[in-house]
N, C-alpha and C positions, 0 to 999 in steps of 0.2 A: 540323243537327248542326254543331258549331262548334268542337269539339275529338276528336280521339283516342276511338273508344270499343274497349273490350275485352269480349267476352262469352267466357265461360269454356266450355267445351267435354269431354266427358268423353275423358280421357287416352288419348292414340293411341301405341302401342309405333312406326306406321308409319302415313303418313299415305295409303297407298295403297288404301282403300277411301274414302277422302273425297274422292281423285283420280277415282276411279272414279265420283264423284258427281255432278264438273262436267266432265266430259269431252263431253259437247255442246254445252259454252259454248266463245266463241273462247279460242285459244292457251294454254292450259293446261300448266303448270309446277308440275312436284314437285322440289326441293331437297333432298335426303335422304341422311341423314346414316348411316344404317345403325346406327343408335345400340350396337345389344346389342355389336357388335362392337370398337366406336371411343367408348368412354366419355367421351374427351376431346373429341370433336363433339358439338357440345350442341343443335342446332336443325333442326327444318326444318322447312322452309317449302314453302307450296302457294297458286298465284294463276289468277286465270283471268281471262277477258273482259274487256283493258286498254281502256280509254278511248283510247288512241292508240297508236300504233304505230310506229317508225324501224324502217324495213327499204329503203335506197336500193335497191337493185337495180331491181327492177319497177316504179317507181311513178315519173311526172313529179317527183312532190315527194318529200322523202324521209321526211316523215312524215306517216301517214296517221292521221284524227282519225276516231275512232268516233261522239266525240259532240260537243256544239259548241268549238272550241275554248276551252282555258281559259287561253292565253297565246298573246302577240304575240311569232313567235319573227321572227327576219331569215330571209329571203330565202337559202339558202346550199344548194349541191349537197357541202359534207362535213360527214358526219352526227356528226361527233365534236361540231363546232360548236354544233351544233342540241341534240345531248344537253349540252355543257356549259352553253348559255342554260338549256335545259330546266331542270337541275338546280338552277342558281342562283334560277330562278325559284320550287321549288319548296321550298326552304330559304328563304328570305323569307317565305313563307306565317305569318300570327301560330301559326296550331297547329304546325305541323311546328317553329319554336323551343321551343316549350313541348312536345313530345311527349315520352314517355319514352323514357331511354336505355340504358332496361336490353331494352329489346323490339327483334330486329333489324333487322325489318320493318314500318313502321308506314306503307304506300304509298310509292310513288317509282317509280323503273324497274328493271326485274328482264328478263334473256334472255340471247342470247349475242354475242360477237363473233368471228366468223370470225377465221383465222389471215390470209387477204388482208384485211382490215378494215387490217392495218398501210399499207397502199396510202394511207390514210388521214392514217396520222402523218409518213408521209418518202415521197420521190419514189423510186420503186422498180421495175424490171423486169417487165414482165409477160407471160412468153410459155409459159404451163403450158398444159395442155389443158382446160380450164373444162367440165366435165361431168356437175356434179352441178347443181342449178336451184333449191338454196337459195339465199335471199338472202345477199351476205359479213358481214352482223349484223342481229338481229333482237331489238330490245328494245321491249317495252311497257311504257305509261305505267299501273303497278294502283294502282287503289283501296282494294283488301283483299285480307287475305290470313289464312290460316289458318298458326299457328307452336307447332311444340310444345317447349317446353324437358324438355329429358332429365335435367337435372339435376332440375328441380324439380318435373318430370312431372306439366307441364299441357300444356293443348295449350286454345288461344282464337283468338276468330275475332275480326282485329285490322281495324276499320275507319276509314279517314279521312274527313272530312267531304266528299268526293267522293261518295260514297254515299248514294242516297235512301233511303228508307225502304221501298217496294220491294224495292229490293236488299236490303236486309239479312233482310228476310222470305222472300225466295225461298233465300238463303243459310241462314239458321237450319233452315229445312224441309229442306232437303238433306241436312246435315249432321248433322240431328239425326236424320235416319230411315234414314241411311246407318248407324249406330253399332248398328243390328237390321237391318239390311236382308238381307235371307238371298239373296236372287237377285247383291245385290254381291259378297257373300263365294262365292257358288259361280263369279262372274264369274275373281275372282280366282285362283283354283284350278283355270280350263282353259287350260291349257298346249297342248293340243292346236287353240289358235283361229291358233299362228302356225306356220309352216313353210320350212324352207328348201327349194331345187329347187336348188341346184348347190353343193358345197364351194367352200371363201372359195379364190382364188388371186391372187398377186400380180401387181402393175404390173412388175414386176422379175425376171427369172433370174438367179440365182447368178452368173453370168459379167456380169452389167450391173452387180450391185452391186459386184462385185469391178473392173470400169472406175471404177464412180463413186468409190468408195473412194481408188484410185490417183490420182485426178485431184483428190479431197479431199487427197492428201498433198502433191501439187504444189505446189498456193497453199498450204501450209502452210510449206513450206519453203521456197517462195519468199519467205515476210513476209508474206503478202497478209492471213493470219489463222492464229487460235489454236488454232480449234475451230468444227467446223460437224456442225450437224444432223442426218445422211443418212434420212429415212424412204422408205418403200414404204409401198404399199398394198394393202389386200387385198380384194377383191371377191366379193359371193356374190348370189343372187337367191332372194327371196322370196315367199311369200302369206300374209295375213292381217295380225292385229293383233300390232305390234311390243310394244307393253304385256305382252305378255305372256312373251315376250325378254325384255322388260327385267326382270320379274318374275324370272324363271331365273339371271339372271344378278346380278342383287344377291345373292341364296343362295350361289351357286356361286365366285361374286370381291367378297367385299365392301370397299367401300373409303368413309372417308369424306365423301369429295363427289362422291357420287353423284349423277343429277339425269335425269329425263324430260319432254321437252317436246316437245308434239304441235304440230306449225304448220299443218298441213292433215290428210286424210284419207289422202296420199301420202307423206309427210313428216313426220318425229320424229328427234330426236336422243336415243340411248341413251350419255350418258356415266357410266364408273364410274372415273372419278380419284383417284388416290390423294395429290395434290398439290393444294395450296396456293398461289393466284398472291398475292394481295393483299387482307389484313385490312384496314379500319378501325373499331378499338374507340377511343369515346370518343377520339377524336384520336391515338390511338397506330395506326401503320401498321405492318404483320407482313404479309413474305415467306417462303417456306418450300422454296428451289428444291432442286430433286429432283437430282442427279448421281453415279450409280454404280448401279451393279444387278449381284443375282447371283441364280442362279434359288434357293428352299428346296432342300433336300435332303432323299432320300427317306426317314433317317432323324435320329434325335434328335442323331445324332453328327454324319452328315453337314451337316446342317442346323446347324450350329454351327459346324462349320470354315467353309464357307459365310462363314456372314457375317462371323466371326472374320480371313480373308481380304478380304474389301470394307472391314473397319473400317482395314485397315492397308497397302490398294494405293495405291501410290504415284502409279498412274495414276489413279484415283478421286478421290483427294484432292485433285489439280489439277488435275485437272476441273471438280470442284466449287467450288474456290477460285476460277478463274477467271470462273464466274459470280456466284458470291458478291461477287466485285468488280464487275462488269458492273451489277448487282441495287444496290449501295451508290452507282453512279454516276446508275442511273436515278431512285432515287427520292432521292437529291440537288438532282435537277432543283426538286422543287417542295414536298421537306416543310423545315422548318425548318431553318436552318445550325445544325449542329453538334450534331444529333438522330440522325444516322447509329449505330446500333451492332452489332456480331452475338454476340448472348449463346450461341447455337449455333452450333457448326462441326463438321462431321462425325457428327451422332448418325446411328446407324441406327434404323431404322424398320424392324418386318416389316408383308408382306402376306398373302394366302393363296397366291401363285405365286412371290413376289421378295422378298428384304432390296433396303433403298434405300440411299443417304447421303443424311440432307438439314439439311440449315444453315436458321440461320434471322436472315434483317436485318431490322433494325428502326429505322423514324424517326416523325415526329410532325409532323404539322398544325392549325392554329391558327383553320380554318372550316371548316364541315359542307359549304359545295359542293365542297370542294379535293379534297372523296376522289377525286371522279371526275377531275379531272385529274391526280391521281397516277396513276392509272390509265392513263390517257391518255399520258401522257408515258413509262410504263414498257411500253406493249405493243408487241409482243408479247412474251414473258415469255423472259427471255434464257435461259433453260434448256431452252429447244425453240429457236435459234436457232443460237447459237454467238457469237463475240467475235471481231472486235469483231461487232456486231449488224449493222449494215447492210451489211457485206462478206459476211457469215454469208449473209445473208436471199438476198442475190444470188446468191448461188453456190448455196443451196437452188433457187432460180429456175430457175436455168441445168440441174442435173441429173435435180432430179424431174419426172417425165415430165406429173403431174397435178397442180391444185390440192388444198389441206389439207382449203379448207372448213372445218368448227367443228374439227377434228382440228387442236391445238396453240394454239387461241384461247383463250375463256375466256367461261363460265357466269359471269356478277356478277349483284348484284343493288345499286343504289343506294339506301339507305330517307333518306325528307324527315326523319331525323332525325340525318342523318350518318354512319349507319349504313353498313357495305360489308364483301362479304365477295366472295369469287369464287376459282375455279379454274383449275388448267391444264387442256386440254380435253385429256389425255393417257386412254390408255383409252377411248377414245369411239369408238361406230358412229354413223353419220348413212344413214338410209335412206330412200331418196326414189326413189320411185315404182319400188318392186318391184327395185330394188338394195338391197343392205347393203353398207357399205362401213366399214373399220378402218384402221389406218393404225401403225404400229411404226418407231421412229427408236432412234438414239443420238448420243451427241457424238463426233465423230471430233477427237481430238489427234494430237502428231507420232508417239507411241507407239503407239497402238494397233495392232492385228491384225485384220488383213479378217476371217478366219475366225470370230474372237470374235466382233466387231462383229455380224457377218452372224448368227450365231445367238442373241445378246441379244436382235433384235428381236421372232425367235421366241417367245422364252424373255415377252418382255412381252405379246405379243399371244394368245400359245397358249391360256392359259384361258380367253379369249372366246370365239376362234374353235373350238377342241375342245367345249366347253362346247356349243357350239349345235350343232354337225354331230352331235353326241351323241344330243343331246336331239330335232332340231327336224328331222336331215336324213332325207329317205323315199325 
């Protein structure tokens, strides 16, 4: 096979019984758009068992080859490196030029990068309490992938010429008897295989956040910075399979970049993001940073003054502006002069627990490998950070007690046809080995209020964590 092939697939509302198909193959990734809910998300995507792997952490080398390698990459201990040869090498490919542009995913790298992954981009502090034993990012090199468009409600199983013949026979048979399999669909439907054993509690008491706050407003008034991040985190312990969390929890908060991915037997990331870090369509680049929040209200009246208030807070608005600008300098760095624009400022947006604000910048690139270095250059996404960014990230450093982990990083996926789309890692559990853990911030400016502050993060986190003590706790 020497080009692109597409075999058509009968249309999946949700691609999580075809997850359910290849969840004994390595590293398995669902992409999931939540479609019924968020008409404007149009795809998602499902990959399993990469040909290779970037996960620095664990490993002498920082990427590890499944099969023989397919590229002579340099010799380099930072993995951004290694993923930018990668990419380029894989956009030179003759198919991957000729691949179609209208399909998202046509192979490439697809996983996530930790919010320390920025350890990466700039020389930065490092003294949190490192306790969770996932890797700081974890992308693999796939093959194929399975993508359903919502708009046009197909759903095909997209292969690169990576792919033997083999594989594609072992994939068709999955897939195609997953679509009757009745023992999958009752899979899917026991909620009772995962369980919690202790309610989620914080890294933080009331009285810490309320120090860390005050000590946020110092450097702020001193000049030091504009705006900083403050999260906690929330901790609970588990048994069983987290799939099926994650199941609950797309019903219960749906948002559209949602995404599960299994890295071991101990280990999976449940993210339900309602944000947008960085598109690239067809060479146009679309950010979408999230800055304001107010909880719904319990009625149709409340719930409208609500938001009718976020649309017109004066703290909100520059809030959001200030990353808006931060966002318009990052991706200056590397997309075309004078492609900068923001055709959004200030829309709202609901969810099923918060109205947002979220703006949205937009520039343009002129080669299919640049996506990833825009990426690269813009993370982590200055709307989990604060302004300026590396004075932000420091002072995050210095007061949170623990690392983020994939909490405030970002789910991308790279496709060899220029393709890129990815997330802020906001809303995410990361459970690893019989913990669950969540994580709730906001941006502190010179205005704000400890008290608000402190209960926003509530106000973001609560429908997960209620949601499961609900459902899961015994």
């Amino acid at each position: 096979m020497s080009e692109i092939k597409q075999i058509s697939l009968p249309y999946q509302a949700s691609l999580l019984s075809f997850f359910s198909a290849v969840r004994d193959l390595p590293f398995p990734a669902l992409l999931d758009s939540n479609h019924q809910h968020f008409p404007d998300t149009q795809y998602d995507i499902l990959v399993a068992n990469p040909l290779a792997c970037v996960h620095p952490d664990q490993q002498k080398e920082p990427i590890t080859w499944y099969t023989k390698p397919l590229y002579e990459l340099s010799h380099t201990d930072n993995p951004l490196t290694l993923l930018n040869e990668l990419m380029s090498a894989i956009c030179q490919e003759p198919w991957a030029k000729s691949a179609p542009k209208n399909v998202p995913f046509v192979g490439g790298l697809l996983g996530y990068y930790g919010y320390e992954s920025g350890h990466f981009v700039e020389q930065l502090p490092d003294t949190v309490e490192h306790d969770i034993l996932l890797d700081s990012l974890n992308v693999g090199l796939y093959a194929w992938a399975v993508v359903t468009s919502h708009q046009q409600k197909t759903t095909q199983l997209v292969l690169s010429p990576w792919c033997d013949s083999d594989c594609v026979a072992d994939l068709i048979n999955r897939f195609t008897s997953a679509c009757d399999d009745v023992l999958v669909k009752q899979e899917l439907n026991q909620v009772n295989t995962f369980s919690l054993q202790t309610p989620f509690l914080s890294n933080m008491t009331a009285e810490d956040y309320a120090n860390k706050f005050a000590q946020v407003q110092e450097y702020i008034q001193s000049g030091d910075c504009y705006q900083v991040n403050l999260a906690q985190r929330f901790t609970s312990t588990y048994q069983g399979d987290t799939f099926s969390a994650y199941q609950t929890l797309r019903e219960a908060c749906p948002t559209p970049f949602a995404a599960y991915m299994e890295l071991s037997d101990n280990q999976s990331v449940l993210s339900h993001s309602p944000e947008r870090f960085l598109l690239c369509d067809q060479g146009r680049v679309e950010s979408k940073p999230i800055k304001g929040t107010v909880a719904r209200g319990k009625t149709p009246e409340e719930d409208q003054a609500n938001a009718d208030w976020l649309v017109s807070s004066t703290k909100d608005r520059a809030e959001n502006l200030m990353i808006v600008d931060l966002l318009r300098n990052d991706l200056g760095r590397t997309c075309l002069t004078g492609s900068i624009k923001v055709p959004k400022l200030f829309a709202l947006e609901s969810f099923a627990n918060v109205h947002h604000l979220v703006s949205t910048v937009e520039g343009r690139i002129d080669q299919a490998d640049q996506a990833i270095r825009v990426f690269h250059h813009s993370f982590p996404g200055g709307s989990i950070t604060g302004a300026p960014k590396i004075r932000a990230m420091q002072i995050i450093d210095e007061l949170e007690p623990h690392e983020r982990s994939v909490y405030c990083g970002a789910i991308v996926y790279f496709s060899a046809n220029g393709q890129m789309d990815s997330s802020i890692t906001i809303r995410t559990l990361v459970a690893d080995h019989g913990k669950l853990h969540c994580w709730a911030g906001g941006g502190l400016v010179a205005d704000s209020q400890c008290e608000q502050e402190y209960q926003e993060t509530f106000t973001k986190v609560g429908k997960l964590t209620h949601t499961l003590e609900q459902v899961f706790l015994k």
